[in-house]
Every structure is written in structure tokens, then in C-alpha cells.
ZADREN-17952 format. One line per field, with one value per residue (C-alpha): residue number from 0; residue in three letters; y, z, x. Coordinates in steps of 0.25 Angstrom, whole numbers, plus 2048, in hexadecimal, padded with zeros to 3 digits. Layout:
residues N
loba: NUM  ...
volo: ALA  ...
north: Y  ...
up: Z  ...
east: X  ...
END
This chain:
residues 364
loba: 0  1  2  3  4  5  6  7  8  9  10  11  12  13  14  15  16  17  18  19  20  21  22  23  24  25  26  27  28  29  30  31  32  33  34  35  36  37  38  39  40  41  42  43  44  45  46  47  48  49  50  51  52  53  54  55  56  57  58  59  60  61  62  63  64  65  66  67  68  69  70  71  72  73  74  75  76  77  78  79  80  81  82  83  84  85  86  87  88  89  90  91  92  93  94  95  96  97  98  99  100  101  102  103  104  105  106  107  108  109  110  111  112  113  114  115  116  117  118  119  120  121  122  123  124  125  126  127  128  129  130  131  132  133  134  135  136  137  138  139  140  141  142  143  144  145  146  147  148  149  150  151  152  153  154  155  156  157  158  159  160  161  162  163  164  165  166  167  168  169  170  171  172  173  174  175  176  177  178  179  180  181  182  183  184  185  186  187  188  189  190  191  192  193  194  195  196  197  198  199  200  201  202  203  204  205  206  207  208  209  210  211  212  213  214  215  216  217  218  219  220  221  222  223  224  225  226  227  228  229  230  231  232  233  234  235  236  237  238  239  240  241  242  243  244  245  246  247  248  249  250  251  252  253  254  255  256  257  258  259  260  261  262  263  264  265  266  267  268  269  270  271  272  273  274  275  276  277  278  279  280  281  282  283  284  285  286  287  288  289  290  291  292  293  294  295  296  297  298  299  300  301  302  303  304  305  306  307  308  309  310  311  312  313  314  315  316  317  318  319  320  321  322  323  324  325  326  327  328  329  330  331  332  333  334  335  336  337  338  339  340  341  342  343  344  345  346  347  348  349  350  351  352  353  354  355  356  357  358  359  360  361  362  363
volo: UNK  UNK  UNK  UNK  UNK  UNK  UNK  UNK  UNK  UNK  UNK  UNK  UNK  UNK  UNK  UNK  UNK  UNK  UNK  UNK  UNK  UNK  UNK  UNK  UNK  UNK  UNK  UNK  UNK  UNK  UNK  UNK  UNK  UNK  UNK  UNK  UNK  UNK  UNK  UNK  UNK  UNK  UNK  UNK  UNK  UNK  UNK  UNK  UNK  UNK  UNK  UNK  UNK  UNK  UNK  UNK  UNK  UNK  UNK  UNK  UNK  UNK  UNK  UNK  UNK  UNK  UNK  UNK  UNK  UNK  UNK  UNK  UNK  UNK  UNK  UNK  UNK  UNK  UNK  UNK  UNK  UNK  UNK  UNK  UNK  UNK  UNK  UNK  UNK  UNK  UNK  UNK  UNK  UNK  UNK  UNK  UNK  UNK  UNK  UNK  UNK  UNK  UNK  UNK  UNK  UNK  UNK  UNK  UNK  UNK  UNK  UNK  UNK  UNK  UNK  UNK  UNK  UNK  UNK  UNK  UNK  UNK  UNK  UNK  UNK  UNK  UNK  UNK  UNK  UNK  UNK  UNK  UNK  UNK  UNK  UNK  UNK  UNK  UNK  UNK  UNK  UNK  UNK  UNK  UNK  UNK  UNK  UNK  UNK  UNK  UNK  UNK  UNK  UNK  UNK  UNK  UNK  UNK  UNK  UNK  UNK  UNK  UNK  UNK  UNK  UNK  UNK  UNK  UNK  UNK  UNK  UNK  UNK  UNK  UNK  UNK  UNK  UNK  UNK  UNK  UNK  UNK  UNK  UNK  UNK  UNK  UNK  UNK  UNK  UNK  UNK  UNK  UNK  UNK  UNK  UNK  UNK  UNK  UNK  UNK  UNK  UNK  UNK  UNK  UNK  UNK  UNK  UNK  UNK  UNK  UNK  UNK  UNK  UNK  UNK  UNK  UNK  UNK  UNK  UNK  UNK  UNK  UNK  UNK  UNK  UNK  UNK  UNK  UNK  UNK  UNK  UNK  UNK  UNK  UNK  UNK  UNK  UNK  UNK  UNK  UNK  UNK  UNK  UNK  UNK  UNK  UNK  UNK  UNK  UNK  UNK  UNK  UNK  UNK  UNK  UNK  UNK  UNK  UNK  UNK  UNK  UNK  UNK  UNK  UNK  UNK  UNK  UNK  UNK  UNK  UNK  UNK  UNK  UNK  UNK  UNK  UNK  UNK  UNK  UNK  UNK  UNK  UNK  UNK  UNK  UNK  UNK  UNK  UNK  UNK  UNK  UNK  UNK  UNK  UNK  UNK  UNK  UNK  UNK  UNK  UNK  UNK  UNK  UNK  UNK  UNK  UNK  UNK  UNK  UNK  UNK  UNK  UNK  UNK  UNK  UNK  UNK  UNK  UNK  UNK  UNK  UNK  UNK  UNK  UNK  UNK  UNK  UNK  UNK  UNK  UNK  UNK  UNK  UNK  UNK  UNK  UNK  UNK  UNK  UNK  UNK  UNK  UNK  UNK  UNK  UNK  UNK  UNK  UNK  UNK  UNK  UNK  UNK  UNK  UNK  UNK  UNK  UNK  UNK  UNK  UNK  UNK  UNK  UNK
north: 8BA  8AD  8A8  8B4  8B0  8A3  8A7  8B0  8A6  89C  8A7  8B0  8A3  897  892  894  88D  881  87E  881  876  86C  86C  869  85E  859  857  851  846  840  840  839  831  82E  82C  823  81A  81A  818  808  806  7F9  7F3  7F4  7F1  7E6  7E3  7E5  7DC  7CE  7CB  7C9  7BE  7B8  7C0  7B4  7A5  79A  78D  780  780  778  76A  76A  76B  772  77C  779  781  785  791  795  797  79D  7A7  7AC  7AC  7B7  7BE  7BA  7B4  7A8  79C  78E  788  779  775  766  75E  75A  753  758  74B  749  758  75B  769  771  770  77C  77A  787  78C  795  79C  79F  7A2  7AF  7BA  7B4  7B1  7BC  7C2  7B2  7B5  7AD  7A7  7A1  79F  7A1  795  786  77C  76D  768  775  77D  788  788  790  796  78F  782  784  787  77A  771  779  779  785  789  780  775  769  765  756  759  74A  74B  74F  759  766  772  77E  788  794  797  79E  7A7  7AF  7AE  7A6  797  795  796  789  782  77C  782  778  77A  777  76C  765  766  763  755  752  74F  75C  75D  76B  770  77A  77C  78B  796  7A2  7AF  7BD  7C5  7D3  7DE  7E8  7E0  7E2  7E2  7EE  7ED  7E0  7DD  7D6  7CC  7C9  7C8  7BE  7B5  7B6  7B0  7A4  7A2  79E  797  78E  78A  781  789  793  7A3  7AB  7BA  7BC  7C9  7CC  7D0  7D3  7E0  7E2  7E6  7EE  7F5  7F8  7FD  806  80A  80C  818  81D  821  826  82E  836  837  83F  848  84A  84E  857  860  861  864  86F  876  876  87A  885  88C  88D  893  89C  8A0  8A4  8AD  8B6  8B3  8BA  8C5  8D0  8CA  8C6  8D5  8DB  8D3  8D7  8E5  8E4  8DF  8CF  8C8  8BF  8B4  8B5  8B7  8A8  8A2  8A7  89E  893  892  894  888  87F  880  87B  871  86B  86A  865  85A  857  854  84E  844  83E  840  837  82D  82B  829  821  817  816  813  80B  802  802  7FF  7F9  7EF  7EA  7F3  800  80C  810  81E  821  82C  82E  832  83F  846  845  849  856  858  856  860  86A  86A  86C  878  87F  87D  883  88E  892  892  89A  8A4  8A8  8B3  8B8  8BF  8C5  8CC  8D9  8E2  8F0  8EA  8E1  8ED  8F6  8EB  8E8
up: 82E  82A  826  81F  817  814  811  806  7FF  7FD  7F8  7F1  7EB  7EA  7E1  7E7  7F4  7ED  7E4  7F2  7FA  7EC  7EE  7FE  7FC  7F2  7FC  806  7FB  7F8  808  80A  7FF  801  811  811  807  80F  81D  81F  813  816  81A  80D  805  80F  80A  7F9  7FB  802  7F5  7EF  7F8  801  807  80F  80C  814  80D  812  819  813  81B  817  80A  811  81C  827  827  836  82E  828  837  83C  831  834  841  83F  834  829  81E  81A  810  80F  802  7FE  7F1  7EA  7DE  7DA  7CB  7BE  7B9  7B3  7B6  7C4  7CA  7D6  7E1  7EA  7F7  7FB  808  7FF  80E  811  805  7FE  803  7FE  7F2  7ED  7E2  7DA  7CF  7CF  7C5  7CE  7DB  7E4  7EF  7EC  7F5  7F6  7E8  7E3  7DC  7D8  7CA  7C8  7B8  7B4  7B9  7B5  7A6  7A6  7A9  7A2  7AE  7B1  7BE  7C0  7BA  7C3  7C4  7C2  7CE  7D1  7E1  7DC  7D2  7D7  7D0  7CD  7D5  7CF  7C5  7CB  7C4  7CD  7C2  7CC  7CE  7D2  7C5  7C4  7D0  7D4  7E3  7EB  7F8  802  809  7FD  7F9  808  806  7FC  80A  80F  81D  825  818  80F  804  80A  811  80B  814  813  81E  81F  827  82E  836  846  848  843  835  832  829  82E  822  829  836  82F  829  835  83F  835  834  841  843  837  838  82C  825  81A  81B  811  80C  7FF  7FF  7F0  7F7  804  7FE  7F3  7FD  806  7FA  7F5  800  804  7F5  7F7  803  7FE  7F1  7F9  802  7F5  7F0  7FB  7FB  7EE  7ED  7FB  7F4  7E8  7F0  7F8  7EB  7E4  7F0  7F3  7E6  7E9  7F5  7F1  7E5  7EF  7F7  7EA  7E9  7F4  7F8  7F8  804  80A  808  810  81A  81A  81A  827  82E  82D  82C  822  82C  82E  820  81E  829  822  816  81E  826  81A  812  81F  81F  810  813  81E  814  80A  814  816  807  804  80F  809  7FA  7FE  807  7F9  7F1  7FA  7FD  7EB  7EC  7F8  7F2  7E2  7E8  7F8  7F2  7FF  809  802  80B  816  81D  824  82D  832  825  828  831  827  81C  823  829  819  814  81D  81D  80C  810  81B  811  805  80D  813  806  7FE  80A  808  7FF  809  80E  801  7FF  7FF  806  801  7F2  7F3  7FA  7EC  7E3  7E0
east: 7D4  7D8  7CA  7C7  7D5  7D1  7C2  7C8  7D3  7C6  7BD  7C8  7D2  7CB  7D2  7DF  7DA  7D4  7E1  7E7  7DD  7DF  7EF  7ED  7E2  7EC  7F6  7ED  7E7  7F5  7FA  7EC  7EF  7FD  7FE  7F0  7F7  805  7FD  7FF  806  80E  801  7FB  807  807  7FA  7FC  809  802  7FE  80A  80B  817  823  828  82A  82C  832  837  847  854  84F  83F  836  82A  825  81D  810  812  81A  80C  808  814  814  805  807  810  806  80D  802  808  802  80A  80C  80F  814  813  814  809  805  7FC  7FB  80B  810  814  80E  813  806  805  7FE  7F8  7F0  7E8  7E4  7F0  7F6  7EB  7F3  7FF  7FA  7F2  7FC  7F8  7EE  7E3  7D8  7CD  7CE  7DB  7D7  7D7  7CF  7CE  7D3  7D4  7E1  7E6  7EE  7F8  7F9  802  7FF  7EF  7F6  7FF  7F4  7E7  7DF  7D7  7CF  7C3  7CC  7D4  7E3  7E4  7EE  7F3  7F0  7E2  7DA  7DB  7D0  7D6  7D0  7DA  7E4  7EF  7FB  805  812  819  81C  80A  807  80E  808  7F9  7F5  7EC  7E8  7F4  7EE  7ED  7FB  800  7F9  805  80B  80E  808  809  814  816  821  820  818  816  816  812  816  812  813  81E  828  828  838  83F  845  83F  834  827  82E  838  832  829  833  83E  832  82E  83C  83C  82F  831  83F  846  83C  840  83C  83E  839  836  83E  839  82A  82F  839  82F  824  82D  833  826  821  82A  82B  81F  820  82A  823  815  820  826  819  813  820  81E  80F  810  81D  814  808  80E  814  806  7FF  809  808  7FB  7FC  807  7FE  7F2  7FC  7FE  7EF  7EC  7F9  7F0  7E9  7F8  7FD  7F0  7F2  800  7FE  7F5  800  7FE  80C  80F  80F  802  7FD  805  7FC  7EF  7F2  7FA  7ED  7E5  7ED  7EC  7DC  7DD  7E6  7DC  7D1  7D9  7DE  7D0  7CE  7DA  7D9  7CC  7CF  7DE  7D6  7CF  7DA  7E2  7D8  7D6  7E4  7E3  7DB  7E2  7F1  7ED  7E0  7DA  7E5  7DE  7E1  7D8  7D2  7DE  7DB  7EA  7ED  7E5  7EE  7FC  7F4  7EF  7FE  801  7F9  7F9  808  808  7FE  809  814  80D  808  815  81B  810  80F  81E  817  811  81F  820  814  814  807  80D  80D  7FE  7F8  7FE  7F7  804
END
């Protein structure tokens, strides 16, 4: 009996079924969508927000002018990233410049937000200029600085909006030769990640630890990027979370007009099998069993169509942490959809209780 249902909705309303099956596949594209670009979604915010560089400093206490670069190894020895930088004067023939000593190792995950023309490393006698500077002076790359510790060629012109614009970055062992031997003027830090003590940020944790194992040393968040991130991202859930509700009440209205509309469709076969006794309970589970098996296929197909999507967005938003095959995904997005199928049936099949044999088998 229930195949022989089936068999004549597909044969006899097509159309009704495949409007049905659209609204259901709908539903089961947008979880795929939504949940595979929720799943892990403080790792690749994580991943976007390293290239806006620091979110902890470490600077030189009340009773010294430098840090020791021991702090650089403190800090990745707790998987912070962490790059030291030394600045000096240094002389462009009568003008004084601000020479930044940079370990270019180090420091290209924290300075990935810098714009650059040319190359981003300076080697032996090399520079980078930042915009300003190269501006001032009218040297472009392939020129050299008449720098008075030594010509320097510019490798890079570099224009971030901030004080580098104003500054020539050497290699850092070059500007440690000014007499600053195992020193920087600070250590930038990027620490990322959960934290492993309850209601404390990995931040925190970070800063608290180097706190102690540089003492006289100065520690500090730069709360603006530390806020902003946390902020954002939970902005950010918050607005896939209202999303999804939205798009699954939506979903469940369109998909239960349609199934309330292939009830009157098909109240003359409702009525017959009223009148040879079937109750209406029954009857309900015919089309809730009949919706169910749309809702399976349509889980199917909207499982691959929002793997689709969410890896094109993945990779416009995300860049390299793009979103992946996640085969976890699979089971809420089936519990998803089936559950828009139950509710939409049970609401269309209140009809059935209403329908009259005595008037359908009177043509009435």
C-alpha cells in the first residue's frame, strides 16, 4: 500500500513532489552551507586575524631601555609567534632617520598586513624603505641609502599608514652592531588559540607566563586587536546562528504549503481510504513516510550542492584556511532536514481530520 502511494504522487503530481523535494534540498544546502562554515570557526578566524599582526607586546621595564631576546624564546616556547625588533638612529647624510632592526624570519606572520613593493626580506646590505622615507629622500627600489654606518640597497618599499612609513628596516643583526648585543627595543607577540584555564583567554595566559619569565620586563595586550577579534567572532556566530533560524522557519512555511496543497490534491484518495475504514492516523503516516523518503534524497543532494558552496566561500572569506569535506556535518544536516519534513507534514495532515468520505464519495 505505501509504495503504491508513493508510485502514484511521482506518477500522478510530479510537479507537487518536485516543488516539494526543491524546498527540502533547500533546507539541506544552507545547513551544509552554514554548519561546514561554523565547524572550526575560531581556528580559521584565528587564521584570517594573524595577519593583522601582534596582540601582545613586550617592551623594556622602568630601570632599562632594552629587552633581552631570551623573551623571544620564552615566548615560542609557549607557541606564541614572536619576532624582536630593535630600533636606532642612525644618519642620511645631515638628517637623522629611525633604523629598525628587524628578524625578517620571525617577523612575516606578524607583518603580513605591511604592503609591500619589491621584496618583503632584506639581506646583507640590504633595506627595506618604508614610503615615506623612500619619498623624502627620492630613492626608489634598486637604489641605495647613503646610510652613514654603510649604503644599504633598497630591496622594498614598504606603506602600512603607521610610524614604518617613516623608518629604513635592516637586517637585525646589522642594527644590533650599533652596540646592542642579545637586545631589542621590543618583542612582538601573537598568541593564538583557546586558553586552557577556565575563563581566561590563551592571551592572557600568554602574557601572565612571559610576565613571569622576563621579569623587569613590560607585558602588555594590545586589547584594541585582542577585543576586536573576540568581538568579531562571536559576532560573527551569533549572525550564522539567526541565520539558520531564519532560513529553517522560512523553509518549513514554503515547504508546508506545499504539502498542505498536495493534501487537497489528493483528498479523493484520503476520503476512499476513509471510507474503507483506515483512520486518519494512518493516512498521516502515509505522507509522513512519504515526505521522509523526500527528505533523505534531498539530504543527499543538498549535502553535495552545500559542501560546494561552502568550500567557494571557504576560500573567498577563509584564503588559505578554506573549508574542508567535513563528513560530520552529514548527520545534523540530515536530523535538519528530516525534522522540517516531520513538522511540515504534521501540519499539512491536519486536513486529513476534516475530510469528509460521505461528501468526496458524492463528488462533492
Amino acid at each position: 500500500m505505501f509504495w503504491r502511494f508513493v508510485l502514484s504522487a511521482v506518477k500522478f503530481r510530479r510537479r507537487r513532489l518536485l516543488l516539494a523535494f526543491s524546498g527540502l534540498a533547500v533546507a539541506a544546502t544552507l545547513a551544509t552551507t552554514l554548519l561546514s562554515v561554523y565547524s572550526d570557526i575560531d581556528r580559521k578566524m584565528r587564521h584570517e586575524f594573524r595577519g593583522y599582526g601582534a596582540n601582545l607586546i613586550i617592551a623594556h621595564g622602568p630601570h632599562s631601555q632594552t629587552v633581552p631576546l631570551t623573551a623571544v624564546d620564552e615566548a615560542e616556547r609557549l607557541g606564541a609567534v614572536a619576532a624582536p625588533f630593535l630600533y636606532v638612529v642612525g644618519r642620511v647624510g645631515e638628517e637623522r632617520v629611525v633604523v629598525a632592526g628587524v628578524d625578517f624570519r620571525r617577523a612575516a606572520p606578524l607583518t603580513s598586513y605591511w604592503h609591500v613593493d619589491g621584496a618583503r626580506v632584506a639581506g646583507r646590505g640590504e633595506c627595506l624603505a618604508g614610503s615615506a622615507l623612500a619619498t623624502h629622500f627620492r630613492v626608489s627600489i634598486g637604489q641605495r641609502v647613503p646610510l652613514e654606518s654603510g649604503p644599504c640597497l633598497v630591496r622594498g618599499i614598504v606603506s602600512t599608514g603607521g610610524p614604518e612609513d617613516n623608518r629604513l628596516m635592516v637586517p637585525f643583526e646589522r642594527a644590533a652592531a650599533a652596540g646592542f648585543q642579545n637586545a631589542a627595543s621590543m618583542v612582538e607577540v601573537r598568541a593564538d588559540g583557546p586558553g586552557k584555564t577556565t575563563g581566561q583567554s590563551r592571551v592572557e595566559e600568554v602574557r601572565a607566563a612571559l610576565a613571569l619569565a622576563v621579569p623587569g620586563a613590560d607585558v602588555r595586550v594590545l586589547y584594541a586587536v585582542a577585543e576586536t577579534e573576540a568581538n568579531v567572532v562571536l559576532k560573527l556566530k551569533s549572525a550564522v546562528f539567526f541565520l539558520a533560524l531564519i532560513i529553517f522557519s522560512i523553509t518549513t512555511l514554503c515547504v508546508t504549503g506545499n504539502f498542505s496543497a498536495l493534501v487537497i490534491e489528493r483528498s479523493k484518495e484520503i476520503g476512499l481510504l476513509k471510507a474503507i475504514g483506515a483512520a486518519e492516523s494512518k493516512i498521516a503516516s502515509l505522507f509522513l513516510s512519504e515526505s521522509l523518503v523526500l527528505a533523505l534524497a534531498s539530504t543527499l543532494t543538498g549535502y553535495v550542492l552545500g559542501l560546494a558552496i561552502a568550500y567557494g566561500i571557504g576560500r573567498k572569506i577563509f584564503s588559505e584556511a578554506a573549508v574542508g569535506v567535513d563528513f560530520g556535518v552529514f548527520m545534523p544536516v540530515m536530523a535538519v532536514t528530516l525534522l522540517v519534513a516531520v513538522i511540515a507534514t504534521l501540519l499539512a495532515a491536519s486536513r486529513i481530520w476534516r475530510i469528509e468520505p460521505a461528501m468526496i464519495l458524492r463528488g462533492e
